[in-house]
N, C-alpha and C positions, 0 to 999 in steps of 0.2 A: 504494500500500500504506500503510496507518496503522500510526504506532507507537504504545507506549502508557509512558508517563512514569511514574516509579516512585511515584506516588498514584495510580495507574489509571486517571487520564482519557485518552480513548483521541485520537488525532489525526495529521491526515494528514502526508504530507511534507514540504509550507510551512508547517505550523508550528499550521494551520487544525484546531478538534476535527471531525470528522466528523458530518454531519445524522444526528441522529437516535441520537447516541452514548448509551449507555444509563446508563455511568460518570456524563459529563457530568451528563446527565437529575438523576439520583439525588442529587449533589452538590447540585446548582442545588435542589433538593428541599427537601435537608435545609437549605441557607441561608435559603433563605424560610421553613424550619419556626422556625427559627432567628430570625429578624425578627420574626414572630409573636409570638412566645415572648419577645424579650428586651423588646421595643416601642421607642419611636421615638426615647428619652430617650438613648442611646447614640449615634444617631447624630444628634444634633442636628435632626430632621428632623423636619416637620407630615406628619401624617399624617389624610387625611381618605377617611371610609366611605360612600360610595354609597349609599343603598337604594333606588334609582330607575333600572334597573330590579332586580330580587331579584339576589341574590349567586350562584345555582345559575346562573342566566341568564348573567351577565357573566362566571362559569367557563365556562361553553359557548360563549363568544368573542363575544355580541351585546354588539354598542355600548355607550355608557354615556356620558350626556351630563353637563357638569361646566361651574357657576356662575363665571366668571373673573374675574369684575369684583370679587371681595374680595380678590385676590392684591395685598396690597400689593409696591410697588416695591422690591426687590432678595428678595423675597420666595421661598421654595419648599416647594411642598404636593407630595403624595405619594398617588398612590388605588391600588389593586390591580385590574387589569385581568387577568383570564384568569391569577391567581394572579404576576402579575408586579407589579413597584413601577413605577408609572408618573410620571414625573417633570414636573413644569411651574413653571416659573420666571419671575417678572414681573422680566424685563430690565433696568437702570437701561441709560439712553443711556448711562453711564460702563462698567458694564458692555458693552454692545454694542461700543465704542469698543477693548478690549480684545481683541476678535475680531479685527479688523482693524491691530492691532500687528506690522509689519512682523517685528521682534524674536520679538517671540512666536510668528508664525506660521511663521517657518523651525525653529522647534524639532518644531514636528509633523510628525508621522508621514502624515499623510495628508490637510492641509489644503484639500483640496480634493474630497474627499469622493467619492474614485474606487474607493472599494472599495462594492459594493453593501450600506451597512450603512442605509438609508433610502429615503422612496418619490421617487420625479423631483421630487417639486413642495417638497421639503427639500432638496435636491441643489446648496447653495449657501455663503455664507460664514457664515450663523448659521444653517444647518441645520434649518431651522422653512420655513413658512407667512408668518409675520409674523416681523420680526428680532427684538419684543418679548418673544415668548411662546416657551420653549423648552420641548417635549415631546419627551422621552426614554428610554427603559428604561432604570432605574437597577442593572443586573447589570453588574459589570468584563466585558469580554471574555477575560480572563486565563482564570480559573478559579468562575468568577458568584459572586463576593462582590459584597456592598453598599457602592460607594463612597461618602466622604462629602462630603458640599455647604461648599466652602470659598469666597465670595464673593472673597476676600481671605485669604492665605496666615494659616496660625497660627502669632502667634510661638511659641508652645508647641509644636512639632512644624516647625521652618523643613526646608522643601523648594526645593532645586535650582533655578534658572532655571526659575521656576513662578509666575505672578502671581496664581494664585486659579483655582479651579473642580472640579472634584474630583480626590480622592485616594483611593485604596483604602488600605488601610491592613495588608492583609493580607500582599500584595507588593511594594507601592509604586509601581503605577500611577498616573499621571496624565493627568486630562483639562481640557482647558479648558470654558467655559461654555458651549459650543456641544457637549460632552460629545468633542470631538476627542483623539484620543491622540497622550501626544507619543512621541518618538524615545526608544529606548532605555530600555527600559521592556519587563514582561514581557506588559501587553496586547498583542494582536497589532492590534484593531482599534477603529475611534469607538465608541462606544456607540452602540446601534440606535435608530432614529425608529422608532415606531411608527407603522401608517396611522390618520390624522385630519383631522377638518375642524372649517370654521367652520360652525356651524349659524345664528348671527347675533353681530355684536362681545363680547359678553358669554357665550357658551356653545360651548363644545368637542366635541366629539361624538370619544372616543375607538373606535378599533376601524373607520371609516370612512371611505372615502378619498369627495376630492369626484368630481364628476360625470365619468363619461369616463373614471376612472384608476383602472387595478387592482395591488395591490401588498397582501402579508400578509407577516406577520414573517416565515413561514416562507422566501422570498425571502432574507433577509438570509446574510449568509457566516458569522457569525457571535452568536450568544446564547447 
């Protein structure tokens, strides 16, 4: 049986919103109308526009291939895939280095990536394809706010036993750079991988899984 939380997003008895929650839906709606509308400069974020292939199209969920080799190193761009903020981040090894922080890593909530929020072939300790290149949905799992991209905590806003990577700012979720949630914290889950591949070193092909492997956001526990 679901309950429903006194802001009417509706959700099951572990805590999960329900597939397909119309509340949810509508919220996560109005935040991206919201994103739209405020633009990028708020949340410190690049944001780059596809037209290859048309925008109607890539709402209707076809793929959409994306240029990787100008993401400079500690870098993070932002496209809209199927009206979602898709996230991709050019890794520093210092960065990556942070994934695998013993310290760090007992503070998550789910370090090891056992809840279905990504496809098997991300199913690991940086949550990608390649440990460099992190591709993420950027919607909190909380309540789909836009978390924001912190490489390194701000001293302007110091957070908790937190080395850098995102924050929501709405409720105070935290994720690390690999988009993992930590403990104690009102997200319930990581942030979701979207399916993609490599089309060749330099080009991403969002919306696509490689060869042999089936897996769609709708899969995930939660978005």
């Amino acid at each position: 049986m679901s309950s429903t939380t006194s802001n009417g997003i509706s959700g099951g008895p572990d805590g999960h919103d329900q597939p397909g929650g119309a509340s949810r839906r509508d919220f996560l709606g109005l935040v991206t109308a919201a994103f739209a509308a405020v633009g990028t400069a708020a949340f410190a974020w690049t944001l780059i526009d596809s037209m290859n292939p048309a925008a109607d199209v890539i709402a209707a969920g076809a793929p959409m291939d994306l240029d990787i080799s100008k993401i400079e190193p500690g870098q993070q761009i932002i496209v809209r895939w199927r009206g979602m903020p898709i996230l991709l981040v050019n890794r520093t090894p210092e960065m990556m280095a942070t994934l695998q922080n013993k310290e760090d890593v007992a503070r998550l909530a789910d370090p090891d990536s056992n809840v279905n929020q990504q496809p098997p072939y991300a199913k690991n300790w940086h949550r990608s394809v390649h440990p460099e290149l992190a591709v993420l949905v950027g919607i909190c799992t909380h309540l789909g706010c836009l978390p924001g991209y912190f490489p390194k905590p701000d001293p302007s806003q110091p957070v908790e036993n937190w080395p850098g990577g995102y924050f929501c700012p709405c409720h105070g979720s935290k994720y690390d750079l690999a988009g993992r949630v930590y403990k104690n914290v009102p997200a319930p889950d990581n942030l979701p991988v979207p399916p993609y591949e490599f089309v060749n070193p330099k080009t991403v092909r969002i919306g696509q899984n490689p060869t042999g492997v089936s897996f769609t956001l709708g899969e995930v526990v939660q978005l």
